[in-house]
N, C-alpha and C positions, 0 to 999 in steps of 0.2 A: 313265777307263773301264777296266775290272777285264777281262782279255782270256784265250778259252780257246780252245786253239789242239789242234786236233783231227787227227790223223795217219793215214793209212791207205795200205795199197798200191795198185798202179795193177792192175787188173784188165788180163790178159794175153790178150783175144780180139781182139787188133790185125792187120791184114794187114800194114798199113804199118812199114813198122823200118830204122832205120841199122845199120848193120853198123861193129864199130869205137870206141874212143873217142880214139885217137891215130892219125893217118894217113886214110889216102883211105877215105871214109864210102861205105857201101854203103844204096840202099832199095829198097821192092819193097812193089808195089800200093797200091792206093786206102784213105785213111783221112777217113772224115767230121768236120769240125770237133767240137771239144766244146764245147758252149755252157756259160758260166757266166750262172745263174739270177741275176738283180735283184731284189736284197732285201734288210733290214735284217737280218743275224746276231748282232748286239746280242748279248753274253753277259755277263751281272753275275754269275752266279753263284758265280764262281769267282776267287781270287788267284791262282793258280799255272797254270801249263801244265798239260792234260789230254794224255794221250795215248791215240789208241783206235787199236790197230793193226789192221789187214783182215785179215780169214780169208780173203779170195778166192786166185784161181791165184798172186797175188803176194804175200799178204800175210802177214804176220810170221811169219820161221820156214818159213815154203815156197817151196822152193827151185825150183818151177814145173814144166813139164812133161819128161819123156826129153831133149827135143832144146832144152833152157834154152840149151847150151852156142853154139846158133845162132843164139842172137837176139842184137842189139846190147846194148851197154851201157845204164843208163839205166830201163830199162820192166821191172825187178827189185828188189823192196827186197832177196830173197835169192837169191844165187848161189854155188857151188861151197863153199859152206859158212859162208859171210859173209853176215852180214846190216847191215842198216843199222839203227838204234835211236834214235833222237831221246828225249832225256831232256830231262825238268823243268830248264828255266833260269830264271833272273832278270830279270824285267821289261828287256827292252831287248839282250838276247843270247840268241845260238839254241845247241845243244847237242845233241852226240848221239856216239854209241858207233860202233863195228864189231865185231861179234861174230864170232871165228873158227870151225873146225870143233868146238874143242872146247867152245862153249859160252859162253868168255871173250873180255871187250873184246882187242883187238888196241891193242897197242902198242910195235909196229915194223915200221918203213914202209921202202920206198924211197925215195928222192928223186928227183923225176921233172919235168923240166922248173922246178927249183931250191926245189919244193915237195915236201913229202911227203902232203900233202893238197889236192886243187880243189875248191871246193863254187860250185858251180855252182846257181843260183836262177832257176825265171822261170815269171811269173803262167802260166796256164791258157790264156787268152787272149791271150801275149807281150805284154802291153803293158807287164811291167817284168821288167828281168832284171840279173843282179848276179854278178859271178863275184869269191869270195875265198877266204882262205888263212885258216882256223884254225887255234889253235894247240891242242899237245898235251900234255895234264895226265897226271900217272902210274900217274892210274889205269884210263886209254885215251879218256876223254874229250876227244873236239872242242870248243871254244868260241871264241864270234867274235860281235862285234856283230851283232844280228839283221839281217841286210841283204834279210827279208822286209817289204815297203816298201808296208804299208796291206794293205785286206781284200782277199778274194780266195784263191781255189786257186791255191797255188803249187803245183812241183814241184820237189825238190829234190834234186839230182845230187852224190854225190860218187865224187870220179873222184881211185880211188888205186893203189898197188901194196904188199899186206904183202911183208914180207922173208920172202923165200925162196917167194913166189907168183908168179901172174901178173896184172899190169893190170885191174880192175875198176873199172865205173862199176857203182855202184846207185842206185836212184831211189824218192823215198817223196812221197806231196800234203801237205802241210800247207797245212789251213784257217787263214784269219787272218778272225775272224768283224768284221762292222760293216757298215755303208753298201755296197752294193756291185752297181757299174755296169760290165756287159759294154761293152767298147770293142772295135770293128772293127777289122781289121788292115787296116795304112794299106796303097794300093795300091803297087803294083808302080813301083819309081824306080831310075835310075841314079844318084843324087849324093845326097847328106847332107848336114847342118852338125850337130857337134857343138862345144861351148867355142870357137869362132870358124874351126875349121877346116872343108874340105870335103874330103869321101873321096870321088872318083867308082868308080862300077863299072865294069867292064869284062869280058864276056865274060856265057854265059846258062850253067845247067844244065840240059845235055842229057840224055835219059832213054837209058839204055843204052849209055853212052859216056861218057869220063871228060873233064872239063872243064877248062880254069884258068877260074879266076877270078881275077883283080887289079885289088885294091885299094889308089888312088893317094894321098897325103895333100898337101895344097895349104894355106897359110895367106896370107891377104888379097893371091892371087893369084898365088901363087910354091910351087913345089912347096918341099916337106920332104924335104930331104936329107940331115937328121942324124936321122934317126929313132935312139932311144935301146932298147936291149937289153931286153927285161921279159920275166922267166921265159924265159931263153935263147933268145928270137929276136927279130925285128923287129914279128911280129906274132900277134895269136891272133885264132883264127875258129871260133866256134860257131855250127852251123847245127838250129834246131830247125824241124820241119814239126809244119804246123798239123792238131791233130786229136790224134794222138797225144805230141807232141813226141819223137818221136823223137830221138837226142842222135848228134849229130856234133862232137867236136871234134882239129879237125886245125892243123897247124902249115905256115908258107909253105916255100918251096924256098928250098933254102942256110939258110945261119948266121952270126949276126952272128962275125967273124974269121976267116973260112974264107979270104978273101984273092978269093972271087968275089961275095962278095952286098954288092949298094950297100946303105946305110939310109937307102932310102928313093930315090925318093918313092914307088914302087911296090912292093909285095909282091903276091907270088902263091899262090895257094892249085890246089890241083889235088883233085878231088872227083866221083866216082860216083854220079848217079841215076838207076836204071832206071826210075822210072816218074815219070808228072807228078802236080804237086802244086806248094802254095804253101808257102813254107819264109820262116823269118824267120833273117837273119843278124847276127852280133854278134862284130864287129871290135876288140878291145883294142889300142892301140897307147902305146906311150907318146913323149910329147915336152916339152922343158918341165919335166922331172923331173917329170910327173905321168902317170897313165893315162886315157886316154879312150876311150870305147865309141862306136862308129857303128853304128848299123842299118839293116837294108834289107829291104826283102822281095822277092823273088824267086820265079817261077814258072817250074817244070819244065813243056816240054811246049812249050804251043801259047799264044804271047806274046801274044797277044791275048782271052786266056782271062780270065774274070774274077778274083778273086781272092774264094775262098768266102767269105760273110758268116757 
């Protein structure tokens, strides 16, 4: 099936937004789920990637409102003069630019957390989410295995820093047209199993008060106590909230050879949300010399609240 994969920015009339894309995530007010429509997107007409950028407050090339510089990372394809750019790739890998002030791809970066690029991916509906590291071609081009994983609106997050800038996430949808069946966000749990492990939770997100949260790692009933270093620490923790996805991604307390943080079984994460709402979290850890993802979902607020459909 001949696939046309259709691009747009995220329209900016959001209350709800993380504050942040490294360190303690800030939110603020109420954001309505976004429902994704059930229905076949079937597109033949096309070999190659289509790209249709948005003209709306976020879309290609505008850099949003006066007070852009307030809003979280993430819910901008353009900011302080960078935009994001998704170009034509090859059946089975995804591709895209960052365009600096002057107009031209950007091709030099920081390295930040032992990457120079995060691309961060996850459906409309969290029900799939992917975090990787493209590589960088000379002529500023991103590319990386498409790690957008069947139909559906995605969103896709990359979180970098040009040399001699500051830290930016921006955020674009990529349609992935076919069969395509909105899934519920699983309810509210303390524990997981991902590849034979169990991560419990521990701790809630309070609205207006900053939180830990820790997250333990156990295998076939015995904690993880050599947890292994990935992207310089013990652990990574993205928190998106449902509606807008807002993007929160923060790192645990301590560092792997500081001489005070054990690895493992527990990492802690510490996180800010003033208002209630359901958030989905995604836990990278590596052990095993592999990495594994655990998810959760989590409501701010009142624990007995349902979790929107």
């Amino acid at each position: 099936m001949n696939t046309a994969t259709k691009l747009s920015g995220f329209a900016l009339g959001l209350a709800a937004v993380f504050g942040g894309a490294y360190g303690i995530g800030h939110l603020a007010g109420p954001v309505a789920p976004a429902a994704e429509t059930s229905h076949d997107t079937t597109d033949t007409d096309h070999d190659t990637t289509d790209t249709d950028h948005g003209t709306g407050a976020a879309g290609h090339g505008d850099e949003g409102p006066a007070d852009a510089a307030h809003l979280p990372g993430g819910l901008l394809v353009s900011e302080r003069g960078y935009t994001l750019q998704p170009t034509t790739a090859p059946t089975g890998q995804f591709a895209f630019r960052i365009t600096g002030p002057d107009g031209r791809p950007v091709t030099r970066y920081e390295v930040a957390h032992d990457k120079r690029m995060h691309l961060i991916v996850a459906r409309r509906d969290l029900s799939g989410f992917r975090h990787v590291h493209p590589e960088l071609a000379d002529d500023g081009t991103w590319r990386v295995a498409s790690p957008l994983a069947g139909p559906g609106v995605w969103r896709a997050f990359a979180d970098f820093t040009p040399t001699g800038g500051e830290a930016l996430t921006l955020g674009v949808d990529v349609t992935i047209p076919g069969p395509l069946a909105a899934r519920p966000l699983p309810a509210p749990a303390t524990s997981t199993t991902v590849d034979g492990y169990t991560v419990t939770l521990t701790g809630t997100p309070e609205p207006g008060r900053t939180s830990r949260l820790t997250l333990s790692v156990s295998r076939d009933g015995r904690p993880v106590t050599d947890l292994q270093p990935y992207l310089g620490a013990y652990g990574h923790l993205v928190a998106l909230r449902q509606g807008d996805l807002a993007y929160l991604h923060v790192h645990p307390e301590g560092a792997p050879g500081d001489g005070r943080t054990p690895a493992g079984p527990a990492v802690t994460f510490a996180a800010e949300v003033p208002s209630a709402g359901a958030y989905r979290l995604y836990l990278d850890f590596r052990h095993g010399d592999a990495v594994h993802t655990a998810e959760f979902t989590v409501v701010a607020g009142d624990p007995t609240g349902e979790v929107p459909r």
